[in-house]
C-alpha positions in Angstrom: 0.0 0.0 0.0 0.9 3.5 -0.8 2.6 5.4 2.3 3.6 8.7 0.7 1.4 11.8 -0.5 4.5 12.8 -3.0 7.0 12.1 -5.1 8.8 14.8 -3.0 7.7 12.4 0.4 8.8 9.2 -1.7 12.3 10.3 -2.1 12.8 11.3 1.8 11.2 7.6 2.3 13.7 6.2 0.0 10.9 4.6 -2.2 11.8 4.3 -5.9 8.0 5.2 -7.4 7.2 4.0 -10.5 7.2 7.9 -11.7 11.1 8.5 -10.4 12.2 4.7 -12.3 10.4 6.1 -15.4 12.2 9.5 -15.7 15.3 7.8 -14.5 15.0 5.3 -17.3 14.1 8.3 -19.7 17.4 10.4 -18.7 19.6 7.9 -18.2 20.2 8.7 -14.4 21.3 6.7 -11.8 17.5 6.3 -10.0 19.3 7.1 -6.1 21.2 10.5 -7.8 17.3 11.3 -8.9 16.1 10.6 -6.0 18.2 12.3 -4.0 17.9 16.0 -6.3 14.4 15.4 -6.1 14.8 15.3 -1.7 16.4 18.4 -2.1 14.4 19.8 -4.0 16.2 20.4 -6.9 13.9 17.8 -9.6 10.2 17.9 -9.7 8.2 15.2 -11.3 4.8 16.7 -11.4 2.3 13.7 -11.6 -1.0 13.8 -10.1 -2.6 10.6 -8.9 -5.5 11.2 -10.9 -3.8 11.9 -14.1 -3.6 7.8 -15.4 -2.5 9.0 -18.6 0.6 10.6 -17.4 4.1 9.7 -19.1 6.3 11.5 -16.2 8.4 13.5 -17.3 11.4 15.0 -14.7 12.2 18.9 -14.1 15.3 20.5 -12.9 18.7 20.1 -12.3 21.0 17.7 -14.4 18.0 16.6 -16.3 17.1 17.9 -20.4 15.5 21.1 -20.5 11.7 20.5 -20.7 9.2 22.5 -22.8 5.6 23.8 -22.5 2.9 24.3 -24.5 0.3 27.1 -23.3 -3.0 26.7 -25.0 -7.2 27.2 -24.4 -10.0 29.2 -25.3 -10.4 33.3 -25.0 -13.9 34.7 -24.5 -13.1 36.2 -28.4 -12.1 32.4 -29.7 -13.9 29.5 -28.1 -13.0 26.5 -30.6 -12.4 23.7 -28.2 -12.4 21.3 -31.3 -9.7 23.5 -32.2 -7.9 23.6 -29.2 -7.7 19.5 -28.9 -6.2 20.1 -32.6 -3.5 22.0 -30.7 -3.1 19.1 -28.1 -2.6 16.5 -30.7 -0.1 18.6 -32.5 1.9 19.1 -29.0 1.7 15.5 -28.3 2.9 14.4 -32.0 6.3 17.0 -31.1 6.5 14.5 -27.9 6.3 17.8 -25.6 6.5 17.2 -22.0 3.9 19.8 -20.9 0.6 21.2 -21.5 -0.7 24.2 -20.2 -4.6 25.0 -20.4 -5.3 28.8 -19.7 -8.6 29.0 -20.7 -10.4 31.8 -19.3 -14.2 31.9 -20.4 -16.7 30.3 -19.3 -16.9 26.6 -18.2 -13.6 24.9 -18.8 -13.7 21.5 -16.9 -15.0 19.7 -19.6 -12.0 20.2 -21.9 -9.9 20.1 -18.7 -10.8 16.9 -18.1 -10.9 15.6 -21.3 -7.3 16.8 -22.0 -6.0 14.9 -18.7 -7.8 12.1 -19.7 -5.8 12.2 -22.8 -2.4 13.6 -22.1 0.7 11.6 -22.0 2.5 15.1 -21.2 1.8 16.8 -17.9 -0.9 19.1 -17.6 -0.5 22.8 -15.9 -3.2 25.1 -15.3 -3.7 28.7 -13.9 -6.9 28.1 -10.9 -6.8 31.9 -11.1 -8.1 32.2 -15.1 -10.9 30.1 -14.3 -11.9 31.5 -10.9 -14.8 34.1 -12.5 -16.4 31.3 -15.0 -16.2 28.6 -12.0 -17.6 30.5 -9.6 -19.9 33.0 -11.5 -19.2 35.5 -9.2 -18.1 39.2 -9.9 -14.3 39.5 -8.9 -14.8 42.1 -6.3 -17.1 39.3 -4.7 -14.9 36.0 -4.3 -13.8 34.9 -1.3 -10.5 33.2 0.0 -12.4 30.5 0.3 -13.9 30.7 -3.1 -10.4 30.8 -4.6 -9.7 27.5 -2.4 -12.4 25.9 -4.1 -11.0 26.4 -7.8 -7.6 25.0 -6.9 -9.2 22.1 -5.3 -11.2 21.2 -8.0 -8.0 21.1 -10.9 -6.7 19.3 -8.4 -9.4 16.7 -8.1 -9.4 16.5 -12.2 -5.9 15.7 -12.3 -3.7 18.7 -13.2 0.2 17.6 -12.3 1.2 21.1 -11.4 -0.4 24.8 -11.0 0.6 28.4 -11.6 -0.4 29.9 -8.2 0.5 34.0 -7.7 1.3 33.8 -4.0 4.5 35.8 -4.0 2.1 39.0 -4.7 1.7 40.0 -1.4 1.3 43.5 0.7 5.3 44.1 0.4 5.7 43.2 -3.4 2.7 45.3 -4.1 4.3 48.4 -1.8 7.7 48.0 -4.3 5.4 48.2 -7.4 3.5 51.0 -6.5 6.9 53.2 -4.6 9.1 52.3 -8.1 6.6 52.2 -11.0 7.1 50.4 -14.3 6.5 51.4 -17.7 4.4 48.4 -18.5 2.6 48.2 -15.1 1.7 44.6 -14.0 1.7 42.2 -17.6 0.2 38.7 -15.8 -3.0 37.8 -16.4 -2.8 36.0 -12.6 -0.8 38.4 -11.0 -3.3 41.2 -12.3 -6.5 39.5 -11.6 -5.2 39.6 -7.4 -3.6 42.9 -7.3 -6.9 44.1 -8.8 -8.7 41.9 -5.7 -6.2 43.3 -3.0 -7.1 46.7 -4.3 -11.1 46.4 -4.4 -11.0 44.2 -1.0 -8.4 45.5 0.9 -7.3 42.2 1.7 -4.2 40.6 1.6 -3.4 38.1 -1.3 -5.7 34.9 -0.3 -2.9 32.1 -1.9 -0.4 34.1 0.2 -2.2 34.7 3.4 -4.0 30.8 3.4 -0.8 29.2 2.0 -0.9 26.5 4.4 -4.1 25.2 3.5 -3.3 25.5 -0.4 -0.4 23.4 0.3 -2.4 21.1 1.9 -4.4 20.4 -1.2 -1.8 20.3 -3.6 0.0 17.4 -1.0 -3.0 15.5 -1.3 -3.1 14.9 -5.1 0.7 15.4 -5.3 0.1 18.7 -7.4 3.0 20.2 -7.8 2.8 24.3 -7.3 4.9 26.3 -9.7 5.1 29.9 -7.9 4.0 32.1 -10.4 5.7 35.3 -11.0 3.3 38.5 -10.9 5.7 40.8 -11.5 7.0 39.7 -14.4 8.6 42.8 -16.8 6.5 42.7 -20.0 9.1 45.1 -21.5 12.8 45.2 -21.3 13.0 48.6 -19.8 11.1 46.7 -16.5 13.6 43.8 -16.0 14.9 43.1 -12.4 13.3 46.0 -11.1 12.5 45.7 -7.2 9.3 45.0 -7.6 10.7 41.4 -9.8 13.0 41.3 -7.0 10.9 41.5 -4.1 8.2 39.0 -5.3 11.6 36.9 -6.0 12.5 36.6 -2.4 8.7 36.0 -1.6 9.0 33.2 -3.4 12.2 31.8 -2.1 10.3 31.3 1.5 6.9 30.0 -0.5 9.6 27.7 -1.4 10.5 26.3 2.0 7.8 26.2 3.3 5.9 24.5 0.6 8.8 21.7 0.6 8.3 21.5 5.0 4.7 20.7 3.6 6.3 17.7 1.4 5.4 19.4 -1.9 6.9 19.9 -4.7 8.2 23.3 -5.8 8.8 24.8 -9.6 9.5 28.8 -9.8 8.5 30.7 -12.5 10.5 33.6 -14.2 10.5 36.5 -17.0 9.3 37.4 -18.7 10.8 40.3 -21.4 14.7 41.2 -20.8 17.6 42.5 -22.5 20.4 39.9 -23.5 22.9 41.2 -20.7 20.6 40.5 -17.7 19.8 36.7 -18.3 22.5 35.1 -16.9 22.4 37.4 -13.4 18.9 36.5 -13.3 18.9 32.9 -13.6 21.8 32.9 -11.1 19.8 35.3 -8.8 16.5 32.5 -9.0 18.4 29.5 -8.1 20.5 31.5 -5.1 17.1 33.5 -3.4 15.1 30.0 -4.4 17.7 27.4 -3.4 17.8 25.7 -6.5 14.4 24.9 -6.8 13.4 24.4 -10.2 13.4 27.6 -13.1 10.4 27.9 -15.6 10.3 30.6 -17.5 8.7 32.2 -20.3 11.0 33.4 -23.0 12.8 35.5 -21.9 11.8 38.0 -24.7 15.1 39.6 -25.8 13.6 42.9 -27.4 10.3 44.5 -27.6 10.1 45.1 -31.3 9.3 42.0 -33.0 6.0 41.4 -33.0 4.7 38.6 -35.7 8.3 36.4 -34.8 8.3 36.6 -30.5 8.6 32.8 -31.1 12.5 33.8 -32.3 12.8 36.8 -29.9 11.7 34.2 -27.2 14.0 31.1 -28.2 17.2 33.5 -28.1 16.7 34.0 -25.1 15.9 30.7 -23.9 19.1 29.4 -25.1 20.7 31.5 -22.9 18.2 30.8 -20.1 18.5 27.3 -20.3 22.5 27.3 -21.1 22.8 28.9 -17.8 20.0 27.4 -15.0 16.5 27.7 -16.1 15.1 23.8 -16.3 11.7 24.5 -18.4 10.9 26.7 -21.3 7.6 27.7 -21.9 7.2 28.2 -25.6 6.1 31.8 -27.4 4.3 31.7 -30.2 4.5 34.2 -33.6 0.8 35.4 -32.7 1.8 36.7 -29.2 1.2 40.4 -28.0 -1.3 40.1 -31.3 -4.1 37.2 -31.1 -4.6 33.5 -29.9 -2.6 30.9 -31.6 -4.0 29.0 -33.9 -2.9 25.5 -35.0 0.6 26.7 -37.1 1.3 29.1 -34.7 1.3 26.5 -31.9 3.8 24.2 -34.3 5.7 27.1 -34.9 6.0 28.1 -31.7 6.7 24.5 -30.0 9.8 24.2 -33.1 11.3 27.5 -32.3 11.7 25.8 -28.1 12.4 22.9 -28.7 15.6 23.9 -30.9 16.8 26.4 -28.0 16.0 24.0 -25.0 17.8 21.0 -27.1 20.6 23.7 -27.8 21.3 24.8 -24.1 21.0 20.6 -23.8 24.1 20.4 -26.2 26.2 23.2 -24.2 25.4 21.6 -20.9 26.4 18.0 -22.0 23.0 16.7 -20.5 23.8 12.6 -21.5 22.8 11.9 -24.9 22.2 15.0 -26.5 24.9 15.5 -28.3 23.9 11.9 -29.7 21.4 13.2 -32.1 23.2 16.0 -33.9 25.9 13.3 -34.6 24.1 11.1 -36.3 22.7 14.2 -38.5 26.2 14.7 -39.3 26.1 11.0 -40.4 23.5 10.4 -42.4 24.4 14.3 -43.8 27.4 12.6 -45.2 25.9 9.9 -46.0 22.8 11.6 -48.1 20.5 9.6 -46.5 18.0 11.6 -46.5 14.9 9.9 -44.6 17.4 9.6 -41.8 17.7 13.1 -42.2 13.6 13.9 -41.7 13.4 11.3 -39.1 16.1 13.4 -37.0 14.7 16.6 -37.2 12.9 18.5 -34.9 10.2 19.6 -37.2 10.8 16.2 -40.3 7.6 17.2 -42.0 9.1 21.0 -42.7 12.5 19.5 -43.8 10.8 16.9 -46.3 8.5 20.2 -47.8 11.4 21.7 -48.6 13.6 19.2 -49.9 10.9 17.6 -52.2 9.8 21.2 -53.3 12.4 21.7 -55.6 14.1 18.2 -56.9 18.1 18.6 -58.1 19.0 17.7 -61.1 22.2 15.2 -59.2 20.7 12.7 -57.4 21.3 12.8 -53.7 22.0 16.5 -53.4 19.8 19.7 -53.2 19.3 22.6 -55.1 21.9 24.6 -53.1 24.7 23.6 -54.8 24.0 20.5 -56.8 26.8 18.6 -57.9 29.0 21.2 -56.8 28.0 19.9 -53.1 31.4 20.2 -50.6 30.2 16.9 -49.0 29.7 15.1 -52.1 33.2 16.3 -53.8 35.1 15.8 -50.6 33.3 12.1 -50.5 34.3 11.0 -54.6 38.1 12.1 -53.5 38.1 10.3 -50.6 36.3 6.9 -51.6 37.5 7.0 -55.2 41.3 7.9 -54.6 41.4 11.2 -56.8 40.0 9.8 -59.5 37.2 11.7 -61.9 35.0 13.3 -60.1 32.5 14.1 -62.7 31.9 17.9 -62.1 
């Protein structure tokens, strides 16, 4: 019988869960080194009991830089038959997370019908879908009320939740006393500072943390401290109010691991080239290695249309230097919900910086894959070539779109290809090469 709420409990216990000899198997760890990260907290392996269709999937230190998908309905665009077109495109990329941020109207349906479905874990926001759930006005909601929401994604199965406790009294006294250009750019974070403000209360997931925690222990949800204060524009990055919610979060962090459960931080956000590396440093010091997700970083403010290339810049460097999970941008953000490309776009553009940092790091077996590009590059083999590539379909359009005239090569330089020459002289001792 089961004697452990956690996979965070299980590893203090010294059990080997079926979850920790999965990702072990998957990363090609040692099973006690993953356990023993995951004790300290450093490795998460968000996996609700009630999500039976989970593949786990391991977060955090040592381990391959994970990705996320965000997707769900607006109250503009509510297509849910579209949106389950966006979950089967994630989970044909093999992405390790999904995150459902609808915000309008009733949501559990899809919720549940995703987690039924979803090898990949599922994140949500309880905060998105507090108005539809509760068909209350804002101003109206109760601690208790907000309770309520996270308990119920946590009864449907959700693996891990975006909860804005580190927006308390003090962060919000460092927003207000500094200022930002771009004011307060998460959803989440907004939705409570605006319910501080018409209340006068203090943040409810801050001020009732211990019975939030309580919750998430019981369905081994784990909680991914969300960050409020986020800079949505360069000119805001590691400001005090960032900084301040930052060291709010490194004691949610503690304490949330004294309740046995598991801990992920969140992170920018928008932020010039030059301050990524401080800030990933600064996150793993004030949150004692717990776990990085963040969300770009968006490197410059200017490239609306491609934020899913402003966003993977950044997240190379993110990821080459601490951060553990990329959330992936799309080309439609700042301008309209994804739709279907978008989302493959988007999910591409990740998955080539997260496999990148993956490379720099020496994460086992990384490396393993470009090599055998090289191969079967030298080789022309091209279906080997497709069947490597992050995004094979892409590669194949492009290559069959315009046949060469030399069998083997492409279009670029035909029988003038450096591989191919290089190849004749070698295999064929000098002998006529036929250019």
């Amino acid at each position: 019988m089961q004697n452990y709420s956690t996979q965070l409990d299980a590893a203090r216990l010294g059990i080997v869960t079926p979850q920790i000899k999965r990702v072990a198997e998957k990363e090609g760890r040692d099973v006690q080194w993953l356990m023993r990260k995951i004790a300290e907290g450093h490795i998460v392996i968000p996996s609700n009991h009630n999500h039976t269709a989970l593949d786990p999937w391991g977060v955090g230190e040592g381990l391959s830089t994970k990705i996320n998908v965000n997707l769900g309905v607006s109250g503009d665009l509510h297509d849910y038959d579209v949106e389950m077109e966006k979950v089967d495109m994630a989970l044909d990329f093999k992405v390790e997370s999904i995150m459902d941020l609808s915000n309008c109207g009733k949501t559990s349906k899809f919720r549940r019908d995703l987690i039924a479905k979803s090898t990949a874990m599922i994140g949500t926001v309880p905060m998105y879908d507090a108005i539809g759930y509760l068909e209350k006005e804002l101003a109206t909601c109760t601690a208790e009320d907000f309770l309520d929401v996270v308990r119920a994604h946590a009864e449907d199965g959700v693996d891990f939740m975006t909860i804005h406790a580190g927006i308390n009294r003090r962060t919000v006294e460092a927003f207000e006393r500094e200022g930002r250009r771009m004011n307060i750019v998460s959803r989440g974070g907004s939705l409570l500072f605006a319910w501080m403000k018409l209340t006068g209360n203090e943040n409810p997931f801050f001020e009732h943390y211990d019975e939030l925690l309580e919750i998430l222990h019981e369905h081994d949800v784990t909680i991914s401290l969300g960050d409020a204060m986020r800079p949505g524009c360069i000119d805001d990055s590691t400001d005090s109010a960032q900084v301040s919610e930052l060291i709010e979060l490194g004691n949610l962090t503690t304490r949330a691991w004294d309740a046995g459960v598991q801990v992920m931080i969140e992170g920018p956000g928008h932020m010039a080239l030059n301050e990524i590396v401080a800030n990933m440093e600064l996150e793993k010091r004030l949150c004692h290695g717990a776990p990085f997700y963040v969300l770009g970083p968006l490197v410059t403010d200017i490239a609306p249309g491609y934020d899913h290339i402003t966003s993977a810049i950044g997240g190379a460097i993110a990821a080459s230097h601490g951060a553990d999970f990329l959330c992936y941008v799309t080309p439609a953000e700042h301008l309209r919900l994804p739709d279907v490309d978008d989302v493959r776009d988007g999910i591409v553009a990740s998955r080539i910086a997260a496999h990148a940092a993956d490379v720099a790091l020496g994460i086992p077996g990384a490396r393993e894959r470009d090599n055998a590009m090289a191969d079967a590059r030298k080789a022309f083999d091209w279906e080997e070539m497709f069947k490597l590539a992050i995004d094979g379909k892409t590669a194949r359009d492009y290559y069959e779109s315009a046949p060469p005239a030399e069998e083997g090569t492409c279009t670029m330089c035909g029988k003038m290809c450096a591989v191919r020459t290089v190849n004749k002289v070698l295999e064929e001792n000098g002998m006529e090469l036929g250019l």
